[in-house]
N, C-alpha and C positions, 0 to 999 in steps of 0.2 A: 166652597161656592155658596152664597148667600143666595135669596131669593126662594122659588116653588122648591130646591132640595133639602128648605129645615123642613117642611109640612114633611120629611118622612122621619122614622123614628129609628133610634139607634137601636139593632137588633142583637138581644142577650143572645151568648151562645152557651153562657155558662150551664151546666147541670147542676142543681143540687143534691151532693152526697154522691158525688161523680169524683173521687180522689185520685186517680191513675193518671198521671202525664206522660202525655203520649208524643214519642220522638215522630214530628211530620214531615220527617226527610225521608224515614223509612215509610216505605209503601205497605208491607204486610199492617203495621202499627196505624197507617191511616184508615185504612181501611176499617179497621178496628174503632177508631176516635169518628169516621160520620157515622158508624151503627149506632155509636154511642150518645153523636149529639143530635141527630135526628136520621135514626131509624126508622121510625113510624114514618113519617114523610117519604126518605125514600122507597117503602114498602108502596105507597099511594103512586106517586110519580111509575113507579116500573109496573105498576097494573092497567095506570094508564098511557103508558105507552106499547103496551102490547098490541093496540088499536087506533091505538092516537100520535100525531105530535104536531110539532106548534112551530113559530119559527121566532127567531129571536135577535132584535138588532141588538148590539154591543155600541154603546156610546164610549169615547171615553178616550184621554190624551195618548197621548206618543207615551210606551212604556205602563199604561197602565195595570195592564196584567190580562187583558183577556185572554191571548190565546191563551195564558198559563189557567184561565179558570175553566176554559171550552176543555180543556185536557184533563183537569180531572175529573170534570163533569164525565166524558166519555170511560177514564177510571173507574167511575161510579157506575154507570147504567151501560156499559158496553160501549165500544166502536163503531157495533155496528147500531147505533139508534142515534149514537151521537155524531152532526157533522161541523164542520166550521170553513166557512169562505171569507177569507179576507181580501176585500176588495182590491185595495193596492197589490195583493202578492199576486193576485186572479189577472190584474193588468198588465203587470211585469213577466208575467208566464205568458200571457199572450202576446208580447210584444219581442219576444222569445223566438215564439211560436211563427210567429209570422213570418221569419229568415228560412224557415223548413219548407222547402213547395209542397210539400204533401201534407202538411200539418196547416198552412196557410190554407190550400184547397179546401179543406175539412170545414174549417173557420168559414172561408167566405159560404160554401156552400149551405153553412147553420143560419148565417145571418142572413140568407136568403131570401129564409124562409121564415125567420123568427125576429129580425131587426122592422121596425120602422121610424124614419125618424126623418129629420129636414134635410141633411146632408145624405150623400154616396153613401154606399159602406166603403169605396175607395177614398174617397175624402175622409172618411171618419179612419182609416186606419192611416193613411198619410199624418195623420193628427195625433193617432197614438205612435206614433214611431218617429214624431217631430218631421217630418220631408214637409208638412204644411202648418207651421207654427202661430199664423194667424188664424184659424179657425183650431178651437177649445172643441175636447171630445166630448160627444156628445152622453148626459142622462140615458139618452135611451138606447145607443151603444153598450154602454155597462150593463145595466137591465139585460140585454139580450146575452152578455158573456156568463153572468150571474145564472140567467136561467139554464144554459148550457151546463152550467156548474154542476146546480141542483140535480137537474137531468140524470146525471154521473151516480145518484148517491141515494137512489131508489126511495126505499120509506125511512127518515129520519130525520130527529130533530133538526133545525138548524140555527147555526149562532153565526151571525153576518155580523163581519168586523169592517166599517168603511163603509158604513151606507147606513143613512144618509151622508156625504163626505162635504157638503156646503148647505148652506141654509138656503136654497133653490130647490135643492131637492128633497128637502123635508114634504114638500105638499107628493113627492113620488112614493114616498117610506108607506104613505101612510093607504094607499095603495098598491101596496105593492106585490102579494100575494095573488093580486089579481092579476096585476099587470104582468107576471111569470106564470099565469095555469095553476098556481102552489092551490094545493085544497087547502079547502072552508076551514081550517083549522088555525086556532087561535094564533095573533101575532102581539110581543111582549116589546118593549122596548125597556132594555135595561141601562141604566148608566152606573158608572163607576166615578165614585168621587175620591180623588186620591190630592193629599197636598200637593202642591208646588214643591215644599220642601224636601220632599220624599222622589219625586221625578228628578229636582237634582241631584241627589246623592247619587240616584242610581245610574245618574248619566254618567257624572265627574268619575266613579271608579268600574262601571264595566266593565270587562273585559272577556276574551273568549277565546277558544284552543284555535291558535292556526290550523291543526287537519281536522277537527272536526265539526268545527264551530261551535261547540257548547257552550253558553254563556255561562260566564258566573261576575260575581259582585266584592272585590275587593273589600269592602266594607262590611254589607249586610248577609251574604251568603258566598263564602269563602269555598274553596276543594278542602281535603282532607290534609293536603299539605299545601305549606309554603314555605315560599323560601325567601333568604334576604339576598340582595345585590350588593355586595364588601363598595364599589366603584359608587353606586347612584344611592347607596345607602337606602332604600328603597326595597318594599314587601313585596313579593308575587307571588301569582297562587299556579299550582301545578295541577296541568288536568288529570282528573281520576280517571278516566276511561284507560284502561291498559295498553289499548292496540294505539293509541297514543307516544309509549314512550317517556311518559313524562314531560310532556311537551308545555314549555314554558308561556302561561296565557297571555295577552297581551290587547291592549286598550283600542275602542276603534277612534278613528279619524275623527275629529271632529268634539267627543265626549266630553273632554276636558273645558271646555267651554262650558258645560252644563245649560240648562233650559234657555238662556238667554238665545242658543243657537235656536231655539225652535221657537219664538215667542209669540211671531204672529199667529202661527199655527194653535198654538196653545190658547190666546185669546180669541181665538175664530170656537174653536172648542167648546169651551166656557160660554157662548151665545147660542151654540149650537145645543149642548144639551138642554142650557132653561129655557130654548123656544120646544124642544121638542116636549122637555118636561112637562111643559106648563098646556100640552095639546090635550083635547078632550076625545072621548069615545075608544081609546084604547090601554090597556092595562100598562101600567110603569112600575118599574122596580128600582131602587134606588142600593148599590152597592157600597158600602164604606170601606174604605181601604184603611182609616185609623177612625180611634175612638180617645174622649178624652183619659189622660193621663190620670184618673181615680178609678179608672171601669173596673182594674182589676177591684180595689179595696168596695167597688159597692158591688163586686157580684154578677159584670154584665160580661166580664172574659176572663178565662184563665193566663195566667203570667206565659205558658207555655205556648200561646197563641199567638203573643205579640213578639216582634219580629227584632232579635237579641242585632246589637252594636259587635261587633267582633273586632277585639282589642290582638295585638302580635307585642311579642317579648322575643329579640335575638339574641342567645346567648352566646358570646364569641369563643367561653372555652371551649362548648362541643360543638358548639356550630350550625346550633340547630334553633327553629321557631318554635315556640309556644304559641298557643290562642287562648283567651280565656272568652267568656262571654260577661256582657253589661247590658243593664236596660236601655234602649235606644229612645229618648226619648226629640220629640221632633216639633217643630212648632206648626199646627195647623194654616189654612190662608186668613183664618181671622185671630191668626199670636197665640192663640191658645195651646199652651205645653200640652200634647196627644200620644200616643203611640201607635206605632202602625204593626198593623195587623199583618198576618203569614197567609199563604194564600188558601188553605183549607177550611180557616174562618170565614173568608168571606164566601166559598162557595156552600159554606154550612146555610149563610146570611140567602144565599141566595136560593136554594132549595125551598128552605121558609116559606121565602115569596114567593117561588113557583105556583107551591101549593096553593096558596092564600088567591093566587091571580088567575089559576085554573079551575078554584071553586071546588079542588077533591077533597 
């Protein structure tokens, strides 16, 4: 994305005389690689939040990776310091919620007392549940499910995914701390900038375990095994969870289309974060999801960081799949040959600028 997201700067994650490449699938070994690439940092950050936390909006397209970066964040500094509400899942549990009478009473009786806004809260929930399709759910509806949220999850960070969710509500974001009770503690607006081309691959081969839903990625993050189809000629990948079975993964509805099914949305996105970017008076963080395709050779990432192409060989005498791995290289949204990065670099990228925006 062109415009206020070059004024930020591509952030080294490399270490000098740092030679250990570190497997970021394995969790003991990650853990291992943030002490390694900013320890000091997270020393600062868990001192201040012994006392402190902040809260944090998540900008950033369909698929871009937050919840996946809120999760290692909370890896990092504990569960319990770390929380995350995603707007949309927060509506769809309550729209859930509201077929239960005793879960619905609960509901109406918070919004009682904590809702205000131009419509009912019968009108406003006829609106989330569609019975009233002419009148759109209301900003301050959400705000009041949000703070109910918060409520739930005592003293802890928070990472809000969906909100701002239109450029209406951008003038809400920016109070918004207030408009829930949240204490005086600092609020960050982070966005994630990830190609186009990188959202469709990851569309086109998704896939994920009928029983237990695990995603994985045909292409860039494969299971341990796979297998071939003799009839569709065709790779798939077998979930690793055990109490699974081996249960063969398969693509959602819709995927195969890649970004095109999502486009409007995706261009609503792209305006949403350069207005939000481009606001004054509060700290912004900018996340790269790829870097250009020289970073390794000038030193700004290890080859280990960026995020390997995985190639399948079916051998028909034994019957079995090979993977090897290759460089993924990908074309950014202005053509530029990049590669995209694994998801522990950018929450390394992102620590960085915690620090740097909390002033520790």
């Amino acid at each position: 994305m062109k415009g206020p997201l070059n004024e930020f700067p591509v952030i080294t994650t490399k270490i000098p005389n740092l030679t250990k490449k570190f497997d970021l699938n394995d969790r003991d070994q990650r853990k291992e690689y943030f002490e390694a690439k900013v320890g000091p940092e997270i020393a600062k950050l868990k001192d201040y939040l012994k006392d402190n936390t902040f809260i944090a909006y998540l900008l950033g397209k369909k698929n871009s990776g937050k919840g996946t970066y809120t999760k290692l964040m909370a890896e990092i500094f504990g569960a319990d310091k770390i929380g995350h509400i995603s707007v949309g899942d927060l509506v769809r549990s309550t729209y859930k919620d509201i077929d239960n009478e005793e879960k619905r009473k609960e509901i109406v009786e918070y919004l009682e007392e904590h809702y205000r806004g131009y419509i009912s809260i019968e009108d406003a929930i006829d609106a989330l549940i569609g019975k009233n399709q002419k009148v759109l759910l209301p900003t301050e509806f959400i705000l009041a499910l949000v703070k109910r949220e918060i409520n739930k999850m005592d003293r802890k960070v928070i990472f809000i995914d969906g909100f701002p969710r239109d450029l209406d509500q951008v003038q809400y974001s920016l109070y918004f701390r207030d408009l829930v009770n949240y204490r005086l503690d600092p609020d960050i607006f982070v966005a994630i900038n990830i190609p186009e081309s990188v959202l469709d691959e990851r569309m086109r081969n998704r896939v994920v375990c009928p029983k237990c839903q695990a995603p994985r990625n045909l292409s860039v993050f494969p299971t341990k095994k796979v297998g071939y189809d003799k009839d569709t000629k065709q790779y798939f990948l077998i979930c690793d969870n055990p109490e699974c079975d081996g249960a063969r993964m398969v693509a959602k509805e819709g995927d195969t289309a890649g970004i095109e099914s999502i486009r409007e949305r995706l261009d609503l996105d792209d305006k949403l974060t350069a207005k939000v970017m481009s606001l004054h008076g509060i700290p912004k963080i900018l996340l790269r999801n790829s870097v250009p395709s020289d970073s390794i050779e000038k030193n700004i990432v290890d080859d280990y960081e960026v995020t390997p192409n995985y190639i399948f060989q079916y051998d028909e005498s034994t019957d079995d799949v090979t993977t090897r791995e290759e460089a993924w290289v990908i074309k950014d949204d202005e053509g530029k040959d990049s590669y995209s990065l694994l998801a522990p670099p950018v929450v390394v990228a992102l620590i960085k600028q915690l620090v740097q925006a909390l002033n520790l």
